[in-house]
VMD Tcl script that builds the backbone (N, CA, C; Angstrom):
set m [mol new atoms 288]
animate dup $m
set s [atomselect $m all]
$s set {name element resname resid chain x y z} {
  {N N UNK 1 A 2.413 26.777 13.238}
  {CA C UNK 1 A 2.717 25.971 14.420}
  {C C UNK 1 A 3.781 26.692 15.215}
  {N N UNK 2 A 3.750 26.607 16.514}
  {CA C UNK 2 A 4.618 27.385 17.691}
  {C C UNK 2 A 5.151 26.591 18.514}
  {N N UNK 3 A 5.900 26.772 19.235}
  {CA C UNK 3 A 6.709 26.414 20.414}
  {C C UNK 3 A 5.254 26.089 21.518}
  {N N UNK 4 A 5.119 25.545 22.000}
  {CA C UNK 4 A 4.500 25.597 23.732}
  {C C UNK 4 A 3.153 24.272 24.131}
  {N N UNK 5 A 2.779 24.357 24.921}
  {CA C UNK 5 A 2.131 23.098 25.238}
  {C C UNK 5 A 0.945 22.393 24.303}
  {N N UNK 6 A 0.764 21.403 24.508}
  {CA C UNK 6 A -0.212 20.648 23.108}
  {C C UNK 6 A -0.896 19.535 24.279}
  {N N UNK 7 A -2.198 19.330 23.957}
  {CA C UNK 7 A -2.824 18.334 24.801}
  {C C UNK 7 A -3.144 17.147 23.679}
  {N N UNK 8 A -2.686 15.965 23.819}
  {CA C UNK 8 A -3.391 14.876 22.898}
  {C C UNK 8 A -4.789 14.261 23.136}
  {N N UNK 9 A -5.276 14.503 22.131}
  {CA C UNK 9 A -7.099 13.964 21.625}
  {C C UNK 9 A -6.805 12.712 22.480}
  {N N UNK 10 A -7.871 12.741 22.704}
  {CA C UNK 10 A -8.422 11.410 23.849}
  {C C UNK 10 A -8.697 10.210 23.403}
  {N N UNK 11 A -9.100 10.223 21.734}
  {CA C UNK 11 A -9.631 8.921 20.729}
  {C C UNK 11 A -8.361 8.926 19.863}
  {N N UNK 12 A -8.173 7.581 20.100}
  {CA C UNK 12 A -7.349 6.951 19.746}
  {C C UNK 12 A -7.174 6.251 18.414}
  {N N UNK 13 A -5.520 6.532 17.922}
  {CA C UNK 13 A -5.120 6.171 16.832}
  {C C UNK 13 A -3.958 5.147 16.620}
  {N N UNK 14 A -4.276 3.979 16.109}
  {CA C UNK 14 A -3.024 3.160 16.012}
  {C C UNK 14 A -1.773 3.981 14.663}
  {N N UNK 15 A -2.098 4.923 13.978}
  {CA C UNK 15 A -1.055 5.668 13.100}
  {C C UNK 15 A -0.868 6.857 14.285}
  {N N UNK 16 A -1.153 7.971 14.586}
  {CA C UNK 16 A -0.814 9.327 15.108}
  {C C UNK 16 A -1.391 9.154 16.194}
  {N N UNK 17 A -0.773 10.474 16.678}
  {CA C UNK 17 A -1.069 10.919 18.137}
  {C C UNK 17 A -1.814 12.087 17.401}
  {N N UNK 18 A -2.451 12.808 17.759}
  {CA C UNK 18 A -3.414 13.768 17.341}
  {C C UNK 18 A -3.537 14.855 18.417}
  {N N UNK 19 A -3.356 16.350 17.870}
  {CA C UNK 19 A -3.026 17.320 19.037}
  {C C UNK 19 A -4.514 18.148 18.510}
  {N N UNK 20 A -4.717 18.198 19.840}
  {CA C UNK 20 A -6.083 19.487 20.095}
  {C C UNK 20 A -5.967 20.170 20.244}
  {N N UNK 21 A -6.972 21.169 19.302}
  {CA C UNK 21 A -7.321 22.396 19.151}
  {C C UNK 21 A -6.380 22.950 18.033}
  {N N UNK 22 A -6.024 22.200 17.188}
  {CA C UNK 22 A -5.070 22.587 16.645}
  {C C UNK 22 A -5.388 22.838 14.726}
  {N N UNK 23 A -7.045 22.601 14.748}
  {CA C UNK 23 A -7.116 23.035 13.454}
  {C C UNK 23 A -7.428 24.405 12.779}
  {N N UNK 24 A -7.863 24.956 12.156}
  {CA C UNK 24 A -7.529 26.566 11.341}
  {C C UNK 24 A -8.613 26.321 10.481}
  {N N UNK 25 A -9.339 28.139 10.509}
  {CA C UNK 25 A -9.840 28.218 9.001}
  {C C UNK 25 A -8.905 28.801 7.569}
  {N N UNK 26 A -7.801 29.125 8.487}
  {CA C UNK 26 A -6.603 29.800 7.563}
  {C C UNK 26 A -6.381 28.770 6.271}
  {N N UNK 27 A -5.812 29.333 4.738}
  {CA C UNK 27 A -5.683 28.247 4.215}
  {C C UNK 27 A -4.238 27.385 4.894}
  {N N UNK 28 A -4.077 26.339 4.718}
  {CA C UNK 28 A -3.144 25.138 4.786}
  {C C UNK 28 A -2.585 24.534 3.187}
  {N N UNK 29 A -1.561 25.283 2.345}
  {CA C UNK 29 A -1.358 24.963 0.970}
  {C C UNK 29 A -0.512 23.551 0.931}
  {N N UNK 30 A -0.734 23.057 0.012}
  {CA C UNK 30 A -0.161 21.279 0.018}
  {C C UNK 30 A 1.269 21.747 -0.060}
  {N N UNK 31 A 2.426 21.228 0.844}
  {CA C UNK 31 A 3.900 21.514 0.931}
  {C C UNK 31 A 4.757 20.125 1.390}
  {N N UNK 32 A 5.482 19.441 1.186}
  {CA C UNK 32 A 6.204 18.810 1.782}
  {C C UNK 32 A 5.265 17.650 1.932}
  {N N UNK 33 A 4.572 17.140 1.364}
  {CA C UNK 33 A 3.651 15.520 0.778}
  {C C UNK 33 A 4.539 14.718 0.930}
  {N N UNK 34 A 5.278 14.493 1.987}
  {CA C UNK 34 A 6.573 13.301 1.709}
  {C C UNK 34 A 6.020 11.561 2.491}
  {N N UNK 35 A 6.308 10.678 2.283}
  {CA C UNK 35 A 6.323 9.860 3.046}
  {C C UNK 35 A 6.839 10.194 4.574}
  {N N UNK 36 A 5.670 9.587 5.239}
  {CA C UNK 36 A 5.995 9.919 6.515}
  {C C UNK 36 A 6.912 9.333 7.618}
  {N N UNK 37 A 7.942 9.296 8.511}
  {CA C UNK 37 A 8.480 8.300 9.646}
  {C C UNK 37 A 8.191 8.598 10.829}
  {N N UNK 38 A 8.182 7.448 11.524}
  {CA C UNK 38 A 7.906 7.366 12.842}
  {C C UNK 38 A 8.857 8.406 13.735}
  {N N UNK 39 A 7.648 9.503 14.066}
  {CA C UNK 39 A 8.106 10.467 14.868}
  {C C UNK 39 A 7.594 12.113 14.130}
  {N N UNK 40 A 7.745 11.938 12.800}
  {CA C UNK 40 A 7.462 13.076 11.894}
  {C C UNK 40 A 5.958 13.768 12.363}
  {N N UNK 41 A 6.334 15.281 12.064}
  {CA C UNK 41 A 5.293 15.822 12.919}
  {C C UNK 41 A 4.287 16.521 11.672}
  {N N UNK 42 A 3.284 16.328 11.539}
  {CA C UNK 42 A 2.395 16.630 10.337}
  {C C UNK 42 A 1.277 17.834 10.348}
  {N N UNK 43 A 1.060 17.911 9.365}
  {CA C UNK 43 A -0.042 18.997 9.510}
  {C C UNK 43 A -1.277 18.787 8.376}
  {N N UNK 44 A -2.585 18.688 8.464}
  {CA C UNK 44 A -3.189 18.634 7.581}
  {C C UNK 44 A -3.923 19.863 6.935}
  {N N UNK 45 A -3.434 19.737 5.181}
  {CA C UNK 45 A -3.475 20.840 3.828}
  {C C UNK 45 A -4.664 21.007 3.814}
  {N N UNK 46 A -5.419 22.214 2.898}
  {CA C UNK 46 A -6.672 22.208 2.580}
  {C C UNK 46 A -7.376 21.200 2.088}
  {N N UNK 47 A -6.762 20.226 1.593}
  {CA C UNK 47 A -7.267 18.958 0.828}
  {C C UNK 47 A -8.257 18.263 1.616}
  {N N UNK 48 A -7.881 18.461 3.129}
  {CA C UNK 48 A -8.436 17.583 4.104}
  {C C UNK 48 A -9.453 18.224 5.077}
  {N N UNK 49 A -10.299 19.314 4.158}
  {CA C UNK 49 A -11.251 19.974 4.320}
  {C C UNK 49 A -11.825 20.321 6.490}
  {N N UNK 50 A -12.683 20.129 6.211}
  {CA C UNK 50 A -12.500 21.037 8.131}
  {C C UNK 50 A -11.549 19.811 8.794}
  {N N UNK 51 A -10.694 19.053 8.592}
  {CA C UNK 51 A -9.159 18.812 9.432}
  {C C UNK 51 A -8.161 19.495 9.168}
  {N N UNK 52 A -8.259 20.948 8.174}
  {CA C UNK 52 A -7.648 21.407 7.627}
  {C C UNK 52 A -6.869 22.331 9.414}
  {N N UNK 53 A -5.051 21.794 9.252}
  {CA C UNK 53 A -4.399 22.326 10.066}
  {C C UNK 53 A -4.135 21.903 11.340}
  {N N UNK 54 A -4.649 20.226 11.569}
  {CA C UNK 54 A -5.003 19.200 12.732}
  {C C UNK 54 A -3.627 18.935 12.451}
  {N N UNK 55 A -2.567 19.050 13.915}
  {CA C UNK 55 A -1.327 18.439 13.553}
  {C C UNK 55 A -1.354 17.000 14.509}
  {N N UNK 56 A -0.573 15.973 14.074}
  {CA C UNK 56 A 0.066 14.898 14.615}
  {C C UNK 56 A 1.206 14.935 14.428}
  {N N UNK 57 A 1.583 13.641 14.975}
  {CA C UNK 57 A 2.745 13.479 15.506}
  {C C UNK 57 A 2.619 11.435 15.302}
  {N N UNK 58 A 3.484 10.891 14.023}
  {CA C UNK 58 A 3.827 9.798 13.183}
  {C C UNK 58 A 3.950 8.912 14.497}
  {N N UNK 59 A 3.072 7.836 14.973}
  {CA C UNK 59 A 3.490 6.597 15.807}
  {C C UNK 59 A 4.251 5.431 15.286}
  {N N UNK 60 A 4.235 5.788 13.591}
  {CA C UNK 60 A 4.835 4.359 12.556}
  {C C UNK 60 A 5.023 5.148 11.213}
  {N N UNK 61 A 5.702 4.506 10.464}
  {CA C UNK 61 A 6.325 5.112 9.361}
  {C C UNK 61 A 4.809 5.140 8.447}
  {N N UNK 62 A 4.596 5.969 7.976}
  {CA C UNK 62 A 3.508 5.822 6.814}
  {C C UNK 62 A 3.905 6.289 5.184}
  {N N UNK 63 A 3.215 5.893 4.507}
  {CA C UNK 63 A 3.326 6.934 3.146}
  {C C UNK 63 A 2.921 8.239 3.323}
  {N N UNK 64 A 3.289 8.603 1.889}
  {CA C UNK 64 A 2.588 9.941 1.397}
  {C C UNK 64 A 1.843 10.132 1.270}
  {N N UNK 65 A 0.858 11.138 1.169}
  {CA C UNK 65 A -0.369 11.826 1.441}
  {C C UNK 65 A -0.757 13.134 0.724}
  {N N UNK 66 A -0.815 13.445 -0.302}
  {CA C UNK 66 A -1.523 14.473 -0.629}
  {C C UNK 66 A -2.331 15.470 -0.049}
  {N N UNK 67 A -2.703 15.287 0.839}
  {CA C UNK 67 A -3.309 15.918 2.339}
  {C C UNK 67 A -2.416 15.950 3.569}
  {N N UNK 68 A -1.709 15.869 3.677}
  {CA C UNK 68 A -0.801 15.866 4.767}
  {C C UNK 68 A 0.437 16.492 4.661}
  {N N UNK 69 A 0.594 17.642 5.078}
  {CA C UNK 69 A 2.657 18.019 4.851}
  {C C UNK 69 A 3.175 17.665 6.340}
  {N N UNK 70 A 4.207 17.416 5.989}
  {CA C UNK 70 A 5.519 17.088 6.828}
  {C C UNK 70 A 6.060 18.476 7.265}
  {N N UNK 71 A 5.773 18.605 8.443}
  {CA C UNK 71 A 6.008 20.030 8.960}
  {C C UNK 71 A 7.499 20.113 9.685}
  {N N UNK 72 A 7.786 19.245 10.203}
  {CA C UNK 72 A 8.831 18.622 11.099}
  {C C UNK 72 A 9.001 17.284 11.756}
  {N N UNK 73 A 9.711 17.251 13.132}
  {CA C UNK 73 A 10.256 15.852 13.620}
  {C C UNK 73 A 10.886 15.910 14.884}
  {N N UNK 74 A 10.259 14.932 15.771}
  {CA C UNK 74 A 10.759 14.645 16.715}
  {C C UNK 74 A 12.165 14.391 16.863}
  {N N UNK 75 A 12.985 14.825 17.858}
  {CA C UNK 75 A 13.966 14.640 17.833}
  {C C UNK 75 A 14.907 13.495 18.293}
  {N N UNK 76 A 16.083 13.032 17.418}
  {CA C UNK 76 A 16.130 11.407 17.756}
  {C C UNK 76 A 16.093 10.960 19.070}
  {N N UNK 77 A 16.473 11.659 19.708}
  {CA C UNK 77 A 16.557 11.128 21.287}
  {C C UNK 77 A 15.515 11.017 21.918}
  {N N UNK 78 A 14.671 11.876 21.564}
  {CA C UNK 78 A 13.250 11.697 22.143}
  {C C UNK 78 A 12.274 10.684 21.526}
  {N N UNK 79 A 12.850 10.141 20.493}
  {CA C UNK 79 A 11.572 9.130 19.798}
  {C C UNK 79 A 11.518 7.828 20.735}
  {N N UNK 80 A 11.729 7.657 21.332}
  {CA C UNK 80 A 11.674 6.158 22.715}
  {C C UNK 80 A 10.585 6.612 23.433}
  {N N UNK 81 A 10.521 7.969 23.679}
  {CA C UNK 81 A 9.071 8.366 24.795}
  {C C UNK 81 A 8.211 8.468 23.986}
  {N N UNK 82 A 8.275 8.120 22.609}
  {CA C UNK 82 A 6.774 8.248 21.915}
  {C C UNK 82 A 5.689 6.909 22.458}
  {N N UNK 83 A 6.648 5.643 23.190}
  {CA C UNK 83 A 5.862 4.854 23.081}
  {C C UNK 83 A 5.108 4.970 24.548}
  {N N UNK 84 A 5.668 5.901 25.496}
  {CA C UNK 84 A 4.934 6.233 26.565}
  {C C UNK 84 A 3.608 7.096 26.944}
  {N N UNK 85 A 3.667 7.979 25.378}
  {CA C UNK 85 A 2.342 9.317 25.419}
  {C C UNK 85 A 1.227 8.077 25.721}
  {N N UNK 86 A 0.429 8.664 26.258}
  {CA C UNK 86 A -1.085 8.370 26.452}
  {C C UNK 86 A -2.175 9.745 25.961}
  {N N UNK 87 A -3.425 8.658 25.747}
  {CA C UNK 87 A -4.737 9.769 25.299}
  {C C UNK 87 A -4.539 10.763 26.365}
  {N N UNK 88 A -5.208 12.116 25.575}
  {CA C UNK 88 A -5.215 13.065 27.021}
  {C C UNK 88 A -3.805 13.915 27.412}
  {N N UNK 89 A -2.862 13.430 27.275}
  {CA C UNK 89 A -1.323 13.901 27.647}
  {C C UNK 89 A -1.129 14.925 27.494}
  {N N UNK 90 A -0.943 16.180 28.272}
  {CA C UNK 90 A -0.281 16.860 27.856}
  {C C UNK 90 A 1.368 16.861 27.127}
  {N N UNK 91 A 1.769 17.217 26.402}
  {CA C UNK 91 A 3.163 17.611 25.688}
  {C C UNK 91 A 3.631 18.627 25.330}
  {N N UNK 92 A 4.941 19.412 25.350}
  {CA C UNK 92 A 5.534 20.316 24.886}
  {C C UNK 92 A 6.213 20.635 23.646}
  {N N UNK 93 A 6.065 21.002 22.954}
  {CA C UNK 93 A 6.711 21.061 21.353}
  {C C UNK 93 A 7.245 21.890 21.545}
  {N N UNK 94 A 8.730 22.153 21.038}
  {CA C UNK 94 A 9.953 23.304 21.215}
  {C C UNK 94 A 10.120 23.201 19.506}
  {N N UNK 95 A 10.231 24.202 19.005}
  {CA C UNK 95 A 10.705 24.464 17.570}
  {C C UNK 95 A 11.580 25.257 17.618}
  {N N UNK 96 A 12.720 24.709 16.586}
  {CA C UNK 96 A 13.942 25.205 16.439}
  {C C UNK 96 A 14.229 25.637 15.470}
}
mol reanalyze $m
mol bondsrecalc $m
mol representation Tube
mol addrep $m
């Protein structure tokens, strides 16, 4: 995962926001299986076969996942505009 613009999937999820184009045939090894919080930015492991490497972005706290690592996190100040994204949106991800 990189720094720079991300467009959100158009079908809609009451858990994640879901970023396109963003899956891999590369492997994805299970890392960081943690319970998830609202805002946490995810990535899906080989476990989760061709979603393998589909990242989101946590709309509500969830559990853990065996298929899912916790890659990172929105930053606190910015978690208030999560409730503004819409399908379609473009967004910017900055990694630090």
């Amino acid at each position: 995962m990189q720094s720079g613009q991300y467009k959100l999937r158009p079908d809609v999820s009451s858990d994640v926001f879901r970023l396109q184009n963003t899956r891999v045939t590369a492997n994805v090894e299970q890392s960081n299986t943690v319970a998830r919080s609202l805002g946490s930015i995810t990535m899906d492991n080989d476990a989760y076969g061709r979603y393998r490497g589909e990242v989101q972005i946590c709309k509500r706290d969830l559990g853990a996942n065996h298929r899912v690592n916790v890659i990172g996190r929105v930053i606190e100040e910015d978690i208030p505009l999560l409730s503004l994204l819409k399908p379609g949106q473009t967004i910017n991800l900055i990694i630090e």
